[in-house]
N, C-alpha and C positions, 0 to 999 in steps of 0.2 A: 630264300632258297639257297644264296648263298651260303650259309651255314649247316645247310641239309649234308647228313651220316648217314645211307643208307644200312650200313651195320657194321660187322666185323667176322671176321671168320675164327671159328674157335676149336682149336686142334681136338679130336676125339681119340680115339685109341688108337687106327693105323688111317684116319681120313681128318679132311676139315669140314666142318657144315658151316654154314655161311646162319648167323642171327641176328637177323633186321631187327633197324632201332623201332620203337612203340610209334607210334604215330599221333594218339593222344595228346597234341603237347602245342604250343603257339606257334601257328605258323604266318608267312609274312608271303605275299606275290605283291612284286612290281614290277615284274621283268615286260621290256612293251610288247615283245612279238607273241608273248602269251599272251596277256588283256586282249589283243586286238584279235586273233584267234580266238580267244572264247568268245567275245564281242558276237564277233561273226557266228559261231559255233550255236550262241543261244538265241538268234535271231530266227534261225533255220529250225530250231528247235520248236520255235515257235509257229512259223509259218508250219510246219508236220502236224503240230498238235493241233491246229485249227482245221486241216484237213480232214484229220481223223475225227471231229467232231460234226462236217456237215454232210460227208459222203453215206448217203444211205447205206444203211446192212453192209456196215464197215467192219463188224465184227465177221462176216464171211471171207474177207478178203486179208481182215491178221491172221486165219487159220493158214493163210499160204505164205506170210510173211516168217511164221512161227517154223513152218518147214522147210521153207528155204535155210534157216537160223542152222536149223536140227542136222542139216546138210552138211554147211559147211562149215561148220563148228566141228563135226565128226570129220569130216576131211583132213583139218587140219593136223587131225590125231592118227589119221594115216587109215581109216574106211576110205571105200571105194564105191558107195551107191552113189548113185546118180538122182537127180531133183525129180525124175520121173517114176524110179524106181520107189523113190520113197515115197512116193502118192498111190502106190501101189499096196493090196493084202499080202498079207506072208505068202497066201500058197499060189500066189503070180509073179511071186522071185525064183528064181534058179536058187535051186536047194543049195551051190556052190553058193550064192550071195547071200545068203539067208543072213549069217554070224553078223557082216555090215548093215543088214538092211535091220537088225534087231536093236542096235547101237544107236541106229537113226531113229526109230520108234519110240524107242524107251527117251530117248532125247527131247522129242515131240512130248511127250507124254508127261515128263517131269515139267519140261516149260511151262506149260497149260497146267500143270499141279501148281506149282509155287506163283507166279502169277497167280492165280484162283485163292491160293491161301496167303497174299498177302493184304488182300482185304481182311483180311480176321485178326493175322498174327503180324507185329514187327519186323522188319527186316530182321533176322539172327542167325545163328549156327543151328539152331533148332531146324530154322526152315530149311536151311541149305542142306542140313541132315536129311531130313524127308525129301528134300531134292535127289540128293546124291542116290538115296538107298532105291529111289526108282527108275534112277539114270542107269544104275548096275543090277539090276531085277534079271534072272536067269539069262542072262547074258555073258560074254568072255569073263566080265570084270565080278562076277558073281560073288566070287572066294576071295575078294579083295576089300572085306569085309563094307558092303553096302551104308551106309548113312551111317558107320561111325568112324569115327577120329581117329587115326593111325596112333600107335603105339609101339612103332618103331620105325628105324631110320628109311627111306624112301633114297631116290636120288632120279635124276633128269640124263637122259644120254646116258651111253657106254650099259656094260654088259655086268660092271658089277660098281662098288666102292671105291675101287682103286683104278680106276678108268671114267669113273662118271664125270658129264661136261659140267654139273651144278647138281649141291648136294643142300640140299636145304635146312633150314634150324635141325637140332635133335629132338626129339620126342617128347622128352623132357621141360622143352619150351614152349611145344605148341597150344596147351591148353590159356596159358599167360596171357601170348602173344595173341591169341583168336579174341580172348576175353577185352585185350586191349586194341581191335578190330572195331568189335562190336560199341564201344565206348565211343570212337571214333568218329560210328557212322552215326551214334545217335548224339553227337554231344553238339546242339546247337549255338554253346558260346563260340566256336573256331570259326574264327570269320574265314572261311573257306569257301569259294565259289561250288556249288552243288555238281559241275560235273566234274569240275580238278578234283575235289572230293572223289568222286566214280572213278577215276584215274588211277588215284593216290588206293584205294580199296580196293581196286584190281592189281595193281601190282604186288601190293601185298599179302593180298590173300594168293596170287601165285607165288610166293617168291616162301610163305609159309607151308605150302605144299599142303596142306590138311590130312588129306585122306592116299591111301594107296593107291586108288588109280582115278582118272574123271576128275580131275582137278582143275584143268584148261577149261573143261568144258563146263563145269558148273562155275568158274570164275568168270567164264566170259557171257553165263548167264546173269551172273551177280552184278554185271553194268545196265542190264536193263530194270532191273528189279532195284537198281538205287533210282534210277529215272522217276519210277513210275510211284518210288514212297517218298520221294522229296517232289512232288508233283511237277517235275520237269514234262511229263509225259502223263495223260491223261490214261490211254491205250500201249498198248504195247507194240508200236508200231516201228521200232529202231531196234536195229541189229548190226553190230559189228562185225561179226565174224566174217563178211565178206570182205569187209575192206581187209581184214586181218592176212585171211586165207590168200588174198592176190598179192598182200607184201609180207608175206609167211617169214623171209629172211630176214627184212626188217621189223618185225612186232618183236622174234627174237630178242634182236639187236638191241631194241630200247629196253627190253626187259633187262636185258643183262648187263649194258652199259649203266645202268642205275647199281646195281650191285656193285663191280667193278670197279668205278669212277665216279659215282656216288651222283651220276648227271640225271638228276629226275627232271631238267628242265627236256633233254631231248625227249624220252617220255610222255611230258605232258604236251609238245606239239605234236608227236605223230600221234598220238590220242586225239587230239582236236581236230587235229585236219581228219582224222577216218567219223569223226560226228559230223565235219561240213560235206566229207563225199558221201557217206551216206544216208546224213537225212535230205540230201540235194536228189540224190537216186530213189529214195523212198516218194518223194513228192513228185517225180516225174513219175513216177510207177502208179502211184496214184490218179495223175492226171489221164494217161495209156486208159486205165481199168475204165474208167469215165467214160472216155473215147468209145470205145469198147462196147460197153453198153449200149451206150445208146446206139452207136452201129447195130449191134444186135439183133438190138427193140427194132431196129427201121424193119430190119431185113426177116425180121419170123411172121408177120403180118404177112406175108406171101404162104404163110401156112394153113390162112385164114380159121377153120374152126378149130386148128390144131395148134393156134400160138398160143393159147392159155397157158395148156402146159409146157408149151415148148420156153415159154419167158417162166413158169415154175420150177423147169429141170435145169436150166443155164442157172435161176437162183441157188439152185445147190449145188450147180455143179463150182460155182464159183470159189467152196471151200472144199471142194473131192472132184477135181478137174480128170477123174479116171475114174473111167464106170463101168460095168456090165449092165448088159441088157435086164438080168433079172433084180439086178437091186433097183435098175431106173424107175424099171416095172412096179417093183414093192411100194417104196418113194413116194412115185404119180398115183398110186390107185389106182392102175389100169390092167389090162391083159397085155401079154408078151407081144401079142402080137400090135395091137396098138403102139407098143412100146417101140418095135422094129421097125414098126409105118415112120413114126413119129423121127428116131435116128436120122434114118434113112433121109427123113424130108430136111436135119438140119446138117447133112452130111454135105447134100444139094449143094448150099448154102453156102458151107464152106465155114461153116461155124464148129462141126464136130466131125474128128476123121475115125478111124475104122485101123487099129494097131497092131495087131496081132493075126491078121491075112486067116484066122480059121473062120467054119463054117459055122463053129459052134464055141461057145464060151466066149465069143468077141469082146472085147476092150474098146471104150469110144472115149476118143483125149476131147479135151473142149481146147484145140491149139493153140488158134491164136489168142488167150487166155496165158496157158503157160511160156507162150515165146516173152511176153513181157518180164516175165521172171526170170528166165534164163538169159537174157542180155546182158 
């Protein structure tokens, strides 16, 4: 790493765009506070993936990992839903939150695309294209042209070219550079450890900018989706973008000090350490849901001929911790008013609250469900 050129900056007509060197090429780590970090990094990795393998109808409980993701990955890019809001339909947002809360959705929605279609298809710009073009689906980013490739100059900060803070390759570059991306992720002689690998591919596919806009956000879905195709990750149970979102100034920093001063080692610790804090948070999060459970389970048997469904509607509410009375209704195969008895008994309880104070259209949270998320 020693020898590591982040790139060079190459004058254009009245600006400079910065063009990162290829990455394709032999690389060398022996630096000890990296090995020992990762050491650590893939331990935990590992204790995550075992978890996600014995926890029952663990797949209901990625669906709320994947929204938390969607959250604050759109946060970082300056939306303003909130983790609750985003558990919520379009027409139980404030029409004023709508444009955020559509950014969040579509973020939701692409995850669970590309994940889904990377069972079929290679990690590639293909996928990430089909990513992108669902991440900006009649949303702000609409006219910024959706799942394809920019074909002209982009830039980071400031209001035009001749003020922007980071101004990325030319246009001219990026098909090359993406081509020599993908070579990268698939070239199994570089003796590369598979998450400095994740690292090294996230910085550069931000630092290549790809597309006009959803670049952060489809790059920092691109670290879980190298996890999950070098089989670090069974499930898709790890997400960064919180540790990102709480050191927003520092994830910057590393990014740019690698351009700058060519220091990809600071980079690859604060990468490391946001895999040890959050798959250390993922596996206590899972340990809580457990808890949780089985609390539950104890306390619905007080419902006695009504815990059947009352432990069938906590199973779904588990991945739609926000509900109306008439969708619970649909759901259970019962009448509304069964439905309202039924609430009401695990309202009791203290398992489901009542959010919205009307008489009519009511909203039931499953709380202490989402306070584990929100911590």
């Amino acid at each position: 790493m020693q020898g590591f050129r982040s790139g060079s900056w190459i004058q254009q007509f009245q600006y400079k765009s910065f063009s990162p060197s290829k990455l394709n090429r032999d690389w060398q780590f022996n630096d000890p506070d990296i090995l020992i970090a990762l050491d650590e990094a893939n331990r935990l990795l590992g204790e995550l993936n075992a978890y996600s393998k014995i926890i029952p109808d663990v797949d209901f409980f990625i669906k709320m990992h994947v929204v938390k993701e969607a959250t604050e990955s759109s946060r970082i890019e300056g939306t303003k839903t909130e983790f609750d809001e985003a558990l919520m339909e379009e027409d139980e947002i404030d029409p004023e939150k709508r444009d955020d809360w559509k950014e969040v959705h579509n973020y939701t929605l692409a995850m669970n695309h590309s994940i889904d279609q990377l069972h079929q298809l290679p990690l590639s710009m293909r996928l990430l294209r089909d990513t992108h073009r669902i991440l900006l689906a009649d949303s702000r980013g609409m006219y910024k042209g959706p799942g394809e490739v920019r074909t002209s100059q982009n830039w980071i900060g400031g209001s035009s070219l001749k003020d922007a803070f980071f101004i990325p390759p030319h246009q001219d570059e990026v098909n090359d550079l993406l081509s020599d991306l993908e070579k990268f992720w698939h070239n199994d002689e570089l003796k590369i450890p598979e998450l400095l690998k994740a690292a090294i591919g996230h910085y550069q596919f931000e630092t290549i900018h790809p597309f006009l806009d959803g670049n952060g956000r489809v790059g920092r879905l691109l670290i879980t989706l190298c996890l999950i195709d070098k089989k670090l990750l069974e499930k898709p149970v790890l997400y960064l973008s919180d540790f990102f979102s709480r050191n927003k100034g520092a994830y910057y920093d590393a990014l740019t000090l690698v351009r700058h001063s060519h220091d990809i080692r600071h980079w690859l610790l604060f990468f490391l350490q946001g895999v040890i804090e959050t798959a250390q948070n993922a596996r206590e999060t899972f340990t809580q849901i457990m808890q949780l459970r089985d609390d539950c389970d104890a306390k619905i048997l007080e419902l006695g001929r009504r815990a059947i469904k009352a432990r069938d509607l906590l199973l779904i509410m588990y991945s739609k911790p926000i509900m109306d009375l008439n969708t619970m209704a649909k759901l259970l195969d019962i009448t509304h008013q069964s439905c309202s008895s039924l609430a009401k008994g695990l309202e009791e309880l203290g398992i489901l609250a009542e959010i919205t104070g009307y008489r009519r259209n009511r909203l039931y949270a499953f709380n202490p469900y989402l306070k584990i998320f929100k911590n």
